[in-house]
N, C-alpha and C positions, 0 to 999 in steps of 0.2 A: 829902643829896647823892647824884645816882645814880653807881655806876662808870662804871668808864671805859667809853669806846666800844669799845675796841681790846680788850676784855678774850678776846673771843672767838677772837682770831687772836695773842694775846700768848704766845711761847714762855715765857719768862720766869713769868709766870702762870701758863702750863699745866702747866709744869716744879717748880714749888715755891708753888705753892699748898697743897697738905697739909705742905710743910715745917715739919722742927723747929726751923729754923734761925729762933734769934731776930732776925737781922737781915732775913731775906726775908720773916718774916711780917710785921714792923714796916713794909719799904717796904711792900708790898701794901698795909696798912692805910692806910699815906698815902697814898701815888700812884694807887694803884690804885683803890681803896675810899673815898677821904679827901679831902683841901684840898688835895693836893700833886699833883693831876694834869695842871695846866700848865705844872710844871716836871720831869715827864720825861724825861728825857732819849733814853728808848728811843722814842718818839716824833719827838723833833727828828732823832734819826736816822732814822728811817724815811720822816719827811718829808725829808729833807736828801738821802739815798741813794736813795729810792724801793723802799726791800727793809727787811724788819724786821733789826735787828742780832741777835748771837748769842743763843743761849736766857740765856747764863749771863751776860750784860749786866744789872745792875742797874738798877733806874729812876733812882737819883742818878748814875748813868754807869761806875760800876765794875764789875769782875767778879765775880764769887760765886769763894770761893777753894774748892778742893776740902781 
């Protein structure tokens, strides 16, 4: 499966792709990298809004907590 299309312009991605955070590297691997990249969510916003949502918007729709 190739990645996403969006990967190049994803905050989200660009922001915590070296992360240690075991929940950020798991979405990437789904959504991002994986089987789970038409259900997106940072996507449907951005199609929905017309502007990408927050860096710290997860791809299941939540926020990354600090």
């Amino acid at each position: 499966m190739p990645d996403c299309e969006l990967l190049d312009q994803c905050g989200f991605f660009k922001k915590y792709k070296d992360t240690k955070k075991l929940a950020c590297s798991g979405f990437i691997k789904q959504y991002c990298k994986g089987p789970l990249q038409a259900q997106c969510m940072r996507k449907a916003y951005r199609q929905e809004h017309g502007k990408p949502p927050s860096d710290d918007m997860m791809p299941p729709g939540g926020m990354v907590s600090a």
